[in-house]
gemmi code that builds the backbone of each chain (N, CA, C; Angstrom):
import gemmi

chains = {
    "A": [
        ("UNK", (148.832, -1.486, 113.955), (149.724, -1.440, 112.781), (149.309, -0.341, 111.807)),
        ("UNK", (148.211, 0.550, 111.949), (147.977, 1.503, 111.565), (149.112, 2.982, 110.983)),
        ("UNK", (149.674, 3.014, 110.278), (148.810, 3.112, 109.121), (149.222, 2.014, 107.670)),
        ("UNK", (150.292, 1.276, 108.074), (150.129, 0.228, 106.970), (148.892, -0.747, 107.110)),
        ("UNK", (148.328, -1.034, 108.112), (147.228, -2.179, 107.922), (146.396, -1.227, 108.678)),
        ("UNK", (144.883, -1.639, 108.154), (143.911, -1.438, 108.915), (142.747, -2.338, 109.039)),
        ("UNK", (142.210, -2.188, 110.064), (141.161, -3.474, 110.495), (140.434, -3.635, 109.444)),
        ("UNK", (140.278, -5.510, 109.042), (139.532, -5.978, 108.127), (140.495, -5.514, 106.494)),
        ("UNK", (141.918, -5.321, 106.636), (142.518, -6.032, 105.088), (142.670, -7.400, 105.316)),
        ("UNK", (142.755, -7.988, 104.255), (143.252, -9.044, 103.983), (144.298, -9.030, 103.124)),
        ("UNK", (145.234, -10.039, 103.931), (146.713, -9.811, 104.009), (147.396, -11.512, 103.174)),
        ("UNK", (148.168, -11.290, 102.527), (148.496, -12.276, 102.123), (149.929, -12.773, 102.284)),
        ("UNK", (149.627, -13.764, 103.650), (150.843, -13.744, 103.894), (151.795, -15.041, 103.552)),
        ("UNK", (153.635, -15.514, 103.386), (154.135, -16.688, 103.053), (154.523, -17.588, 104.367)),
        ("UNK", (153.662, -18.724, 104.599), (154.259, -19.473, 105.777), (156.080, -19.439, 106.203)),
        ("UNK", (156.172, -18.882, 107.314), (157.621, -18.591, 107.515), (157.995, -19.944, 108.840)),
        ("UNK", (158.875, -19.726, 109.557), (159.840, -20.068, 110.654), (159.949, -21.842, 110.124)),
        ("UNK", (160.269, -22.028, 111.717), (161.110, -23.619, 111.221), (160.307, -24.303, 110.481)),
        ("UNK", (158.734, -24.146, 110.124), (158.334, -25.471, 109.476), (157.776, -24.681, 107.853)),
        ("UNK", (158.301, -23.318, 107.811), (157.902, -22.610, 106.755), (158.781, -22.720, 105.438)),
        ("UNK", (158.635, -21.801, 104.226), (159.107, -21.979, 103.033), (160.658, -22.045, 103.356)),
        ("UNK", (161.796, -22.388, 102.472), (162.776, -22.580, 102.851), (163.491, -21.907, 102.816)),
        ("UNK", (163.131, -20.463, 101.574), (163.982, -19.177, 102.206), (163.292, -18.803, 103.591)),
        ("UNK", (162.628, -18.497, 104.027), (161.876, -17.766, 105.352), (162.267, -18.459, 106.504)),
        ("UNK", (163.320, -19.211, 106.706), (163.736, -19.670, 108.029), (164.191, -19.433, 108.633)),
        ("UNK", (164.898, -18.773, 108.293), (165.785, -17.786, 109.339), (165.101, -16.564, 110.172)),
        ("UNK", (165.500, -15.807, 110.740), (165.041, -14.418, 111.433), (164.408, -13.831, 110.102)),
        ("UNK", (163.133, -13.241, 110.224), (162.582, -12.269, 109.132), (163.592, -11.356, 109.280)),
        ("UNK", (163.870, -10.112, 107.722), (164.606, -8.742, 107.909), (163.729, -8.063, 109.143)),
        ("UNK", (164.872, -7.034, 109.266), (164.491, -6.079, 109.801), (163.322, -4.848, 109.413)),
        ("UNK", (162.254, -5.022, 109.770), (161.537, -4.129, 108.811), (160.429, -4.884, 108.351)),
        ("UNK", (160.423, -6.002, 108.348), (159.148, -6.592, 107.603), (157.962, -6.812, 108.681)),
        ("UNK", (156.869, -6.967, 107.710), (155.714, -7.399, 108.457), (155.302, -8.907, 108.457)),
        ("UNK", (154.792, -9.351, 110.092), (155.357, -10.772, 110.454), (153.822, -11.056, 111.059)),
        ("UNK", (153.497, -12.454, 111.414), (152.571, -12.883, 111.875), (153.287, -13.641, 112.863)),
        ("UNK", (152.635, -13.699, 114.318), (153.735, -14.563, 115.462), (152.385, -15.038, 116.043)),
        ("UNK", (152.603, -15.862, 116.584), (151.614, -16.811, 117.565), (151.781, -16.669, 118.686)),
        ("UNK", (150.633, -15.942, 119.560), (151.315, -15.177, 120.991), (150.185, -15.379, 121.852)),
        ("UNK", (150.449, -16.188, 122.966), (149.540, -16.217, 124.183), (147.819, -16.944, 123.239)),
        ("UNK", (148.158, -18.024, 122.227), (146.737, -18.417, 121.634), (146.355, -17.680, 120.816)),
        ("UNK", (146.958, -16.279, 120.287), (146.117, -16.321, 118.738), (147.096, -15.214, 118.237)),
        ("UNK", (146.875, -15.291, 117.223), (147.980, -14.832, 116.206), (148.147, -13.370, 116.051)),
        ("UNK", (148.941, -12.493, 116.194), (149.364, -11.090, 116.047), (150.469, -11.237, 114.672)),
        ("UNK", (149.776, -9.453, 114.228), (150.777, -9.051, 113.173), (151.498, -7.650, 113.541)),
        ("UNK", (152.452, -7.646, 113.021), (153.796, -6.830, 114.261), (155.053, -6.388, 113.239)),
        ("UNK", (155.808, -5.712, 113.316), (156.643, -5.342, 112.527), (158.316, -5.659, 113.459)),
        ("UNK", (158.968, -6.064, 112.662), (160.529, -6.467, 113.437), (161.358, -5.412, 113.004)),
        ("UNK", (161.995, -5.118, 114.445), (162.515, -4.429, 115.048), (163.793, -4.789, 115.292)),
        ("UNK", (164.822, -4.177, 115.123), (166.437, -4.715, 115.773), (166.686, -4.839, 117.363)),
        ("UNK", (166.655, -5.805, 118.145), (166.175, -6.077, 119.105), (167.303, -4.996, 120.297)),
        ("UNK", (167.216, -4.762, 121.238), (168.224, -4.310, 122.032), (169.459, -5.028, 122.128)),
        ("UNK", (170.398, -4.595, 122.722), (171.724, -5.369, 122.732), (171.661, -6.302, 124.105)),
        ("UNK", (172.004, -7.228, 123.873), (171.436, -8.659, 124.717), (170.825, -9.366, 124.524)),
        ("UNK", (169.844, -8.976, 123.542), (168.882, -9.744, 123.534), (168.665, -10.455, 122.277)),
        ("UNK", (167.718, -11.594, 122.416), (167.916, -12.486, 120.810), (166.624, -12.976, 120.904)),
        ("UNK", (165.938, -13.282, 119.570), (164.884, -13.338, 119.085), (164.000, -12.331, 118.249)),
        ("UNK", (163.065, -12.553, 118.510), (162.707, -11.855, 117.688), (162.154, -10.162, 118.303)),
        ("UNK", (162.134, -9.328, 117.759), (162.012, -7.792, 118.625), (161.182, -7.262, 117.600)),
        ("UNK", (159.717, -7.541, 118.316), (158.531, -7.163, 117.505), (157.802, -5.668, 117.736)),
        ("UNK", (157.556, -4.743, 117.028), (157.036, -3.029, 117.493), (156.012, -3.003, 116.808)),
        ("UNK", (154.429, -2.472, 117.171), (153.583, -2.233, 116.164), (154.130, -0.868, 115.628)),
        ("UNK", (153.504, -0.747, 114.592), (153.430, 0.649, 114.413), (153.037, 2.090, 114.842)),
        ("UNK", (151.891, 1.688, 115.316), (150.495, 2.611, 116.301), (151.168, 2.830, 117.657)),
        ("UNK", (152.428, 2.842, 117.993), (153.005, 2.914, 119.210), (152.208, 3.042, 120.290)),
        ("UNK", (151.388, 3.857, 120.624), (150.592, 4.353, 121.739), (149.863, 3.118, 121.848)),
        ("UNK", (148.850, 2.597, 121.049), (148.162, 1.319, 121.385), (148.594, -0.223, 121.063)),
        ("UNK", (149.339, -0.154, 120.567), (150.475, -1.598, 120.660), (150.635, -2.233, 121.866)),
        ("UNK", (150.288, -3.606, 122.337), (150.986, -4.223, 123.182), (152.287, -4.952, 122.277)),
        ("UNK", (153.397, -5.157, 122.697), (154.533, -5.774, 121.890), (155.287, -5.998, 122.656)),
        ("UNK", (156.870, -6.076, 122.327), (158.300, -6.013, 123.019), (158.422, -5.359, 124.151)),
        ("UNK", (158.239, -4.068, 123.927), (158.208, -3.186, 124.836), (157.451, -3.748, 126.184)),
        ("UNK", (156.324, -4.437, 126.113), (155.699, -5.070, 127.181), (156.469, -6.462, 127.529)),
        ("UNK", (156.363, -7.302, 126.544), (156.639, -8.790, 126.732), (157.714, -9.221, 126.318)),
        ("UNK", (158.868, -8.356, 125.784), (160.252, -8.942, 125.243), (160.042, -9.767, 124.084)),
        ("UNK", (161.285, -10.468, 123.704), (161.166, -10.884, 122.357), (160.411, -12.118, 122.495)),
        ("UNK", (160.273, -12.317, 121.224), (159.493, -13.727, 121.260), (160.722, -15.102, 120.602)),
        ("UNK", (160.866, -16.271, 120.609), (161.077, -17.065, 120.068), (160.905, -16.893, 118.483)),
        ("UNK", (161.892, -17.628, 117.344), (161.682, -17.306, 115.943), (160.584, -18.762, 116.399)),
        ("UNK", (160.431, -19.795, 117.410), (159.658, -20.716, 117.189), (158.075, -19.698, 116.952)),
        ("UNK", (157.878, -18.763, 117.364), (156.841, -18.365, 117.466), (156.161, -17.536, 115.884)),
        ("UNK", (157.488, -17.127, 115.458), (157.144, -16.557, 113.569), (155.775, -17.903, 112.845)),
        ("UNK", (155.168, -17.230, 111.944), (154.372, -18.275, 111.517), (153.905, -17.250, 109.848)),
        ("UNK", (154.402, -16.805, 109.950), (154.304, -16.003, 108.437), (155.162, -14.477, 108.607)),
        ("UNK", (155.081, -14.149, 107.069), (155.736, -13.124, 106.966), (154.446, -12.699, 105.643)),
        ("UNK", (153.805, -11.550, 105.964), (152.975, -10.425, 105.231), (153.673, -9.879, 103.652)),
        ("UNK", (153.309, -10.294, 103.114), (154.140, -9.170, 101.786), (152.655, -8.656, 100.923)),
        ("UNK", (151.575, -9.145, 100.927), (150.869, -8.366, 100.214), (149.348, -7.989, 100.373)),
        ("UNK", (148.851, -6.475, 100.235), (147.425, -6.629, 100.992), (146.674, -6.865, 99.516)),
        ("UNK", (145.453, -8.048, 99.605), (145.294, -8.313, 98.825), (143.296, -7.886, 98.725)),
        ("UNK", (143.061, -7.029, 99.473), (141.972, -6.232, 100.062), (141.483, -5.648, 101.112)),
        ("UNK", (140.813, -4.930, 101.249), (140.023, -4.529, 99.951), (140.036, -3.759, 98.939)),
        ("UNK", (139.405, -3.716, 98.294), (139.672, -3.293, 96.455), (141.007, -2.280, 96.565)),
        ("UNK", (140.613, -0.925, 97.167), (140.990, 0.233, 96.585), (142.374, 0.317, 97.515)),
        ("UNK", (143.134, -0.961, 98.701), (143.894, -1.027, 99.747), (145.066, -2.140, 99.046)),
        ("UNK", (144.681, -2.881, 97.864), (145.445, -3.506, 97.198), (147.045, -3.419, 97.190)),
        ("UNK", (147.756, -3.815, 97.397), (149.164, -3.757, 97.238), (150.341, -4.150, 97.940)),
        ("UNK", (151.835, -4.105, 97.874), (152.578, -4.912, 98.449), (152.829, -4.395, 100.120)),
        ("UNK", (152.874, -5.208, 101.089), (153.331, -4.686, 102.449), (154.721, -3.905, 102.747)),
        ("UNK", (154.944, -3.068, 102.352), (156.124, -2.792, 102.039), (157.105, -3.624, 103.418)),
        ("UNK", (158.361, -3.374, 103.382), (159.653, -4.270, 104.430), (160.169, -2.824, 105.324)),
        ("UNK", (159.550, -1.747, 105.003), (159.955, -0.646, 106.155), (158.467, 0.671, 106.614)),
        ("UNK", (158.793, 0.617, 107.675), (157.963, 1.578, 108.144), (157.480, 2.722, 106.907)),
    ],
    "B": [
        ("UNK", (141.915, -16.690, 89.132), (142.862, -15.985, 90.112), (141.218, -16.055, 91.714)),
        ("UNK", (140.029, -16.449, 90.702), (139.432, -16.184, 92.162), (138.966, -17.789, 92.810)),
        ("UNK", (139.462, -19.091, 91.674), (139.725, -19.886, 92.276), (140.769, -20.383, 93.254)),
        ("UNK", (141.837, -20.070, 92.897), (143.490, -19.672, 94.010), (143.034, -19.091, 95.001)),
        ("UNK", (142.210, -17.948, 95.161), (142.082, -17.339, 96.642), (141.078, -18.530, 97.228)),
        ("UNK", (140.288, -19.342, 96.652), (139.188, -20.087, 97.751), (139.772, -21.434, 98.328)),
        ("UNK", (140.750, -21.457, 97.802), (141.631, -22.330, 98.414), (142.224, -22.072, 99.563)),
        ("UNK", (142.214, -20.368, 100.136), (142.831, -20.643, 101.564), (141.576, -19.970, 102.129)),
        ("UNK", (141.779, -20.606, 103.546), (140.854, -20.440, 104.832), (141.276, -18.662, 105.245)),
        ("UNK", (140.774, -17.907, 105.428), (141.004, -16.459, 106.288), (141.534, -16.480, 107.329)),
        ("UNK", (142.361, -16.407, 108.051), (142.395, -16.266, 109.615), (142.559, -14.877, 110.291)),
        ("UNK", (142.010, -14.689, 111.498), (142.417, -13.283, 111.758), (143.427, -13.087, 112.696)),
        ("UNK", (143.850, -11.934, 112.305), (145.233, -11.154, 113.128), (144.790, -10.075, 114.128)),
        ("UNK", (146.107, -9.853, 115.094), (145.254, -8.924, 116.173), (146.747, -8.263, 115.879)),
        ("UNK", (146.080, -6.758, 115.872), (147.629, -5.511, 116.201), (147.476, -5.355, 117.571)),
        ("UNK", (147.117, -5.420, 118.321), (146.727, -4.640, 119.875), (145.793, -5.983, 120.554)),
        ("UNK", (146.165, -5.504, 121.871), (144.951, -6.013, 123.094), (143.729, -5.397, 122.675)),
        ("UNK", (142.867, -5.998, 123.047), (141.281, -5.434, 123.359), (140.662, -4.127, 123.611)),
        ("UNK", (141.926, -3.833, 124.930), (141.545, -2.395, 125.106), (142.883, -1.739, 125.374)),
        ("UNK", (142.880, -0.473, 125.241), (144.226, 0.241, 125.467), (144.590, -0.363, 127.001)),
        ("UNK", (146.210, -0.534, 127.100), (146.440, -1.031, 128.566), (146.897, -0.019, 129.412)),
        ("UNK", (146.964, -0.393, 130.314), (147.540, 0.327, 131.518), (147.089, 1.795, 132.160)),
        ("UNK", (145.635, 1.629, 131.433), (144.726, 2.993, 132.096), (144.065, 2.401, 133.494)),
        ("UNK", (144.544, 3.137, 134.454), (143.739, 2.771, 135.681), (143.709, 4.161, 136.495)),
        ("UNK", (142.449, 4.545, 136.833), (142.368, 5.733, 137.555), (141.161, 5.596, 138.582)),
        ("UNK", (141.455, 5.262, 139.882), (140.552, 5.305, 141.368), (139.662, 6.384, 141.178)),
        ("UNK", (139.853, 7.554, 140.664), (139.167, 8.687, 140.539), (137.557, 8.128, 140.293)),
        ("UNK", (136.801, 7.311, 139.598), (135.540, 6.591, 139.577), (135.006, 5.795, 140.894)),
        ("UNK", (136.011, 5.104, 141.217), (135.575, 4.654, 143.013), (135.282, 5.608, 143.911)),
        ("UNK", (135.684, 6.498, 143.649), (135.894, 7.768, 144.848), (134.667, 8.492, 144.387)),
        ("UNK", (133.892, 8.194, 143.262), (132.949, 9.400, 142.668), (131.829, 8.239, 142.933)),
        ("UNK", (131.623, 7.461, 143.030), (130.719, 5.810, 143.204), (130.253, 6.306, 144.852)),
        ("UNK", (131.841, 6.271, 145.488), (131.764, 6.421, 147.105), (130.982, 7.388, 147.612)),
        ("UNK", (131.279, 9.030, 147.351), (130.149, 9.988, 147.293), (128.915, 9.703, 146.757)),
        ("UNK", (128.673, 9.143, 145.974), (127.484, 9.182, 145.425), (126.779, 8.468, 146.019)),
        ("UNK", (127.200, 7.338, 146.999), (126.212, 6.207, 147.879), (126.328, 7.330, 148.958)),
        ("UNK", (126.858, 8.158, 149.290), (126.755, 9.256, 150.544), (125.864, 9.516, 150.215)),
        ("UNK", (125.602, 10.925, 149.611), (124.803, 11.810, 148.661), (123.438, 10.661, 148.903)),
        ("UNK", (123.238, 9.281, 147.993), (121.826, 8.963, 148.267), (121.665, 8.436, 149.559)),
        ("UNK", (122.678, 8.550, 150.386), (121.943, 7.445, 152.022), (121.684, 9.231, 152.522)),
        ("UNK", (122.217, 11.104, 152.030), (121.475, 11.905, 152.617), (119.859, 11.948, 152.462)),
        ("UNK", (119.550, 11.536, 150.879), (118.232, 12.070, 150.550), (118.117, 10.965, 150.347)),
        ("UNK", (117.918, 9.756, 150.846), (116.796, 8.602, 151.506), (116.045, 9.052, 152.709)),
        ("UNK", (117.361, 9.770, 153.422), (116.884, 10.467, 154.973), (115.839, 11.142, 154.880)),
        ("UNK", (115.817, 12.132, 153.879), (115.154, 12.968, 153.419), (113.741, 13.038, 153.062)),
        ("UNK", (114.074, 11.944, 152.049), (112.522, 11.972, 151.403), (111.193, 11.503, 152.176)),
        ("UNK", (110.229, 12.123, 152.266), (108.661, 11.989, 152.582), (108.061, 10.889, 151.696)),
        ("UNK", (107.706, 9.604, 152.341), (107.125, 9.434, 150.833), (105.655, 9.279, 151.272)),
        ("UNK", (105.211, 10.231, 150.386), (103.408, 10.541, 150.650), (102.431, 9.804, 149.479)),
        ("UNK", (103.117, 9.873, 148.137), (102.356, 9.770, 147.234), (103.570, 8.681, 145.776)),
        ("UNK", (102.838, 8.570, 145.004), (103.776, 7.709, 143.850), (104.654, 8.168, 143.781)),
        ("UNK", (104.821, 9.521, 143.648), (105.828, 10.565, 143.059), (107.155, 10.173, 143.974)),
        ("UNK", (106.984, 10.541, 145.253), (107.767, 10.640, 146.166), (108.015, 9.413, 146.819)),
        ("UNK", (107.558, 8.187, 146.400), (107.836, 6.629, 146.530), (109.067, 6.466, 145.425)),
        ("UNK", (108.373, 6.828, 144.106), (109.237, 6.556, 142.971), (111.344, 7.137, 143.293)),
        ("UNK", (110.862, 8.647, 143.792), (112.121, 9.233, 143.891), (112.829, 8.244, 145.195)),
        ("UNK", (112.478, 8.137, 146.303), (112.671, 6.962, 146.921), (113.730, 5.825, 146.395)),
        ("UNK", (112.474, 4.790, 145.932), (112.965, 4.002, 145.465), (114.060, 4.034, 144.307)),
        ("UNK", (113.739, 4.973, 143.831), (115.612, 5.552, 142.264), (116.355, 6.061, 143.492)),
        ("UNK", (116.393, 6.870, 144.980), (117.481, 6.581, 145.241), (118.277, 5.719, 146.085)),
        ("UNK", (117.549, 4.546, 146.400), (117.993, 3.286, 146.631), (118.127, 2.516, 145.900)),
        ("UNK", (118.349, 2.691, 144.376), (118.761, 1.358, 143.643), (119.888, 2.492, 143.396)),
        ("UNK", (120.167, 3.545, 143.249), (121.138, 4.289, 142.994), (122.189, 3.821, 144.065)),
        ("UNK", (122.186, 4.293, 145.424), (122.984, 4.095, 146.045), (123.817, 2.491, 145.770)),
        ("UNK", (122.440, 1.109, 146.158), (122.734, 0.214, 145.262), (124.022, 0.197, 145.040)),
        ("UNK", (123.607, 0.377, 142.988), (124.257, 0.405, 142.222), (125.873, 0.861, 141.925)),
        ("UNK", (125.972, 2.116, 143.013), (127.020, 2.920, 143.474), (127.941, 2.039, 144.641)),
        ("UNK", (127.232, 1.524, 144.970), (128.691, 0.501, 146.088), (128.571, -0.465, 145.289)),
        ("UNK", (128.310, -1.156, 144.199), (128.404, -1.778, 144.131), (129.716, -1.564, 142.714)),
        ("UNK", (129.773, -0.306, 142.454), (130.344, 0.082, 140.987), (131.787, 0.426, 142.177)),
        ("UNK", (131.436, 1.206, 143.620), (132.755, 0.881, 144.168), (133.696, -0.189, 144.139)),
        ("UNK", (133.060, -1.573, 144.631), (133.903, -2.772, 144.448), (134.031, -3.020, 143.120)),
        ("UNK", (133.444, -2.901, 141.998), (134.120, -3.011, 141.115), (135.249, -2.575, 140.522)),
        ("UNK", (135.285, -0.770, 140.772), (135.844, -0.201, 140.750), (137.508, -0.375, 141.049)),
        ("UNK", (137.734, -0.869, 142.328), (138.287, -0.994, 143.288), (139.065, -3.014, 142.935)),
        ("UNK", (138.169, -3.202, 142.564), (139.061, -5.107, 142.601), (140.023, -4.861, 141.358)),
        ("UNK", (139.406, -3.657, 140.215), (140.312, -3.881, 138.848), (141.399, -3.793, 139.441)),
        ("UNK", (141.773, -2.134, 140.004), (142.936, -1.987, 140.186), (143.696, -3.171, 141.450)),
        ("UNK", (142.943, -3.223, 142.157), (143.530, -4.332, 142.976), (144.519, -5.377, 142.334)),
        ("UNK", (143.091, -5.841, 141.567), (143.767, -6.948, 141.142), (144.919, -7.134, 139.429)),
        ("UNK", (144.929, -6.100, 138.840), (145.229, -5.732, 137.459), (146.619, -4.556, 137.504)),
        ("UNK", (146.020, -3.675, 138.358), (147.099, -2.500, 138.295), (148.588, -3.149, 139.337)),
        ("UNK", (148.171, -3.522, 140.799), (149.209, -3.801, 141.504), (149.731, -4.556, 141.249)),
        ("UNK", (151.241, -4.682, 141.376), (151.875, -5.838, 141.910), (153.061, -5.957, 142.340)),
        ("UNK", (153.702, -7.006, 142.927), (154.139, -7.705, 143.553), (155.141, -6.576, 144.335)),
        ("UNK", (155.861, -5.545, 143.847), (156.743, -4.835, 143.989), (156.207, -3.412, 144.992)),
        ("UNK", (154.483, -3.338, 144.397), (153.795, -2.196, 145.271), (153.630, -2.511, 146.706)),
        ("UNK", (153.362, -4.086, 146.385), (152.786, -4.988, 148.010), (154.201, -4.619, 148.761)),
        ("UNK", (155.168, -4.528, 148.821), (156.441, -4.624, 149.535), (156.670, -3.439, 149.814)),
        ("UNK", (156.023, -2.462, 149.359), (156.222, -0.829, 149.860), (154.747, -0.548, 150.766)),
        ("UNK", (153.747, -1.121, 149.944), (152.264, -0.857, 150.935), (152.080, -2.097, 151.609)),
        ("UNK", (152.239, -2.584, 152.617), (152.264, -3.575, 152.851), (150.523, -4.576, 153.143)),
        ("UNK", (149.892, -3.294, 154.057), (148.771, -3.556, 153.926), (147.754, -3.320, 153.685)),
        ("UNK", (148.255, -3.164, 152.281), (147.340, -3.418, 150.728), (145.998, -3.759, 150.846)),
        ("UNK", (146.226, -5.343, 150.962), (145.273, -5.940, 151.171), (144.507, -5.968, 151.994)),
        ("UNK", (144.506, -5.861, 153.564), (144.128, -5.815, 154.798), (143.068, -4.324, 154.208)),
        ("UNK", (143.693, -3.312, 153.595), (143.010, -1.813, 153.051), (142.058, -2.308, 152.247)),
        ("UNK", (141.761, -3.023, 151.643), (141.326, -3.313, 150.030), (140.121, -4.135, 150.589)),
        ("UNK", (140.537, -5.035, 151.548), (139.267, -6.458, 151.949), (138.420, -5.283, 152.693)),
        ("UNK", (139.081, -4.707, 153.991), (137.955, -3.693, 154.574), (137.240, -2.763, 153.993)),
        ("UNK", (137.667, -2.718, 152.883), (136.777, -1.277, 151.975), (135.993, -1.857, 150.902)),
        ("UNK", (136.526, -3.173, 150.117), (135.040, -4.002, 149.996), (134.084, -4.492, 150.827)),
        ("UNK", (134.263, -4.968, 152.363), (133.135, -4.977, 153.059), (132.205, -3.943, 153.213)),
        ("UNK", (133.159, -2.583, 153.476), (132.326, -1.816, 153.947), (131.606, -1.513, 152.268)),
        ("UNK", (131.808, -1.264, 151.438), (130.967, -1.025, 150.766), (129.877, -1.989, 150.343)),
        ("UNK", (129.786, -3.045, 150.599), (128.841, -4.407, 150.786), (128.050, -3.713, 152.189)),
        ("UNK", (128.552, -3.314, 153.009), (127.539, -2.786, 153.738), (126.505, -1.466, 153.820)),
        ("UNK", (127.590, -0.887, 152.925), (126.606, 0.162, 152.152), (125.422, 0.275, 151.405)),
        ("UNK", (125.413, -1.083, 150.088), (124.903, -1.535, 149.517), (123.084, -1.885, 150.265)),
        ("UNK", (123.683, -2.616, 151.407), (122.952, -3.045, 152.300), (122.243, -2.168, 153.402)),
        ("UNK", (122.501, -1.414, 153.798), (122.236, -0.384, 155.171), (121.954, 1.039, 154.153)),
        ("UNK", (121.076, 1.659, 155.273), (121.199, 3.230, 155.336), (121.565, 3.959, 155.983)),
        ("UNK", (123.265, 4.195, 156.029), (123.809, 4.128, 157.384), (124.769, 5.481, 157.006)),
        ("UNK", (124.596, 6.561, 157.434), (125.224, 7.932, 156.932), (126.878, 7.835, 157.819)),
        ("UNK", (127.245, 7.170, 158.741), (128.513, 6.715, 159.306), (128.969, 6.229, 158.636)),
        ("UNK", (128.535, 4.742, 158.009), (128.979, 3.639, 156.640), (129.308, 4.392, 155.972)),
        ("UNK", (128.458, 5.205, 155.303), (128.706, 6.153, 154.165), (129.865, 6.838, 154.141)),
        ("UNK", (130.369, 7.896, 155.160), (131.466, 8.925, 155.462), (132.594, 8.082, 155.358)),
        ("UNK", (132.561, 6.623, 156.343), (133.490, 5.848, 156.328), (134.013, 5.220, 155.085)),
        ("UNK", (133.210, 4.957, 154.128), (133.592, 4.537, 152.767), (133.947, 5.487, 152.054)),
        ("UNK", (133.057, 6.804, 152.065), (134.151, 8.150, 151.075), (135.502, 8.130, 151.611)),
        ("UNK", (135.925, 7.997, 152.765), (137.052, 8.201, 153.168), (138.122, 6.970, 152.825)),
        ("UNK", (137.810, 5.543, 153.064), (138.540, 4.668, 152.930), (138.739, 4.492, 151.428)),
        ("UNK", (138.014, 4.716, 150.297), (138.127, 5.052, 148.961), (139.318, 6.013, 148.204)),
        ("UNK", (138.875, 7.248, 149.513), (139.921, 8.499, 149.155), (141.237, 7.763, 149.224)),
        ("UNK", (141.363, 7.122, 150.461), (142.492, 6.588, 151.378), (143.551, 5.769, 149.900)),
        ("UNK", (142.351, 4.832, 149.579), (143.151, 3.582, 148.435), (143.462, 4.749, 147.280)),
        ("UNK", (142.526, 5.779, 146.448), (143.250, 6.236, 145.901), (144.248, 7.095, 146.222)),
        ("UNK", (145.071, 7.335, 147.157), (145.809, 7.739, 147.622), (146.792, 7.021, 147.884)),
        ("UNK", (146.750, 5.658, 148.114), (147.205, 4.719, 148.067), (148.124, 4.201, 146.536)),
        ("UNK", (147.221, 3.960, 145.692), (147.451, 4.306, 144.257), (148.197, 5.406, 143.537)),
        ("UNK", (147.770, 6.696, 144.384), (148.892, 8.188, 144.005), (150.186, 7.826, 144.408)),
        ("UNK", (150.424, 7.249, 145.658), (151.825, 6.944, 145.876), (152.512, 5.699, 145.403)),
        ("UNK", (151.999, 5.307, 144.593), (152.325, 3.880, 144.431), (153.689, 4.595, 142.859)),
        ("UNK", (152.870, 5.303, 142.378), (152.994, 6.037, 140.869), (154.252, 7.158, 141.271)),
        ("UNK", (154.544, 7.479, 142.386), (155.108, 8.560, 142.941), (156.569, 7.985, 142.692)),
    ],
}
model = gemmi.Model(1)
for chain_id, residues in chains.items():
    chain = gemmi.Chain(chain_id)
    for i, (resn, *xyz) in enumerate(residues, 1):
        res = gemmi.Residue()
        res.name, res.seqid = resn, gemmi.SeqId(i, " ")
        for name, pos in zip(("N", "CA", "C"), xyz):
            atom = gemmi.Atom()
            atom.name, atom.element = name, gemmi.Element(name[0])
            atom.pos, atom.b_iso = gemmi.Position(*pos), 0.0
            res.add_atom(atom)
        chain.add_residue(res)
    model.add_chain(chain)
structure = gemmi.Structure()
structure.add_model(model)
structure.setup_entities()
């Protein structure tokens, strides 16, 4: 997810999907940064407008070249969303909101 | 504001796999394979008269060793990681290639056998070649 996140921020993210806050239930926008629960432990991933056919969720890192994502494993289930990222909350000098677009 | 943060637990996030995916290159089996050649020549070779020439000896039999043994390693990733299901139906015998060229390099490991040897540079070449056409 480089260059919005880099290893070791801390990210502050709002519990999303079906058992999350009650705006965040639906599909995250397009553009935001998401936390999904994948194969036992949790990835953060940016959503993507999925191809035509397809439904769920259409997750892309940023770092294209070293990303495993969509491109490998297709979409995921919104059962699988488990937050949505809006703010890095360290370290010190990395402070600030996740922005909702590349 | 720094009581609010100790209220939540940290958890960590992953952007990526472990390691970059889908790098696989035979080119290291094939350099493993020579190299157990290369030491089953100068095992032939060496005199051993004195420490010196025990020592070189013995480094190049844990070398060779080490070298068939970095073959099968070499050799099961892609086996087992790079191929599948779709390559088996064009190479058919894949596997039948793959089991004989881990033995023989188990026998490499084992023997000082300059035939073994030639036979494994070659059956190595063979799989990565095997692998070139797979990509083709």
């Amino acid at each position: 997810m480089e260059p919005a996140l880099l290893p070791g921020d801390r990210l502050l993210v709002l519990p999303a999907g079906p058992a999350g806050l009650p705006g965040l239930r639906g599909s995250p926008p397009i553009g935001s940064v998401v936390i999904v629960a994948r194969e036992g432990r949790l990835d953060v991933k940016r959503v993507a407008p999925p191809p035509s056919g397809v439904s769920g969720l259409w997750l892309l890192g940023d770092n294209a070249e070293l990303s495993r994502d969509s491109r490998h494993d297709g979409a995921l289930p919104l059962s699988a969303l488990r937050g949505r990222v809006i703010y890095r909350i360290g370290p010190h000098g990395r402070r600030g909101r996740v922005s909702a677009a590349r | 504001m720094k009581n609010l943060f100790s209220e939540f637990t940290p958890v960590t996030v992953h952007a990526h796999c472990d390691v970059p995916c889908g790098i696989y290159d035979p080119s290291g089996a094939v350099i493993a394979a020579k190299t157990v050649a290369r030491m089953v020549e100068l095992i032939g070779q060496i005199e051993v008269t004195d420490s010196a020439t025990r020592n070189k000896f013995v480094r190049c039999v844990a070398v060779k060793e080490e070298h068939a043994e970095r073959v099968k390693h070499e050799v099961q990733i892609i086996w087992s990681d790079y191929f599948k299901p779709e390559h088996l139906a064009k190479f058919p015998d894949l596997h039948d290639q793959v089991w004989k060229l881990l033995k023989l390099a188990s026998k490499n490991k084992q023997n000082v056998d300059a035939a073994a040897a030639a036979e494994l540079v070659a059956a190595t070449e063979a799989f990565a070649a095997t692998f070139a056409a797979s990509k083709a």
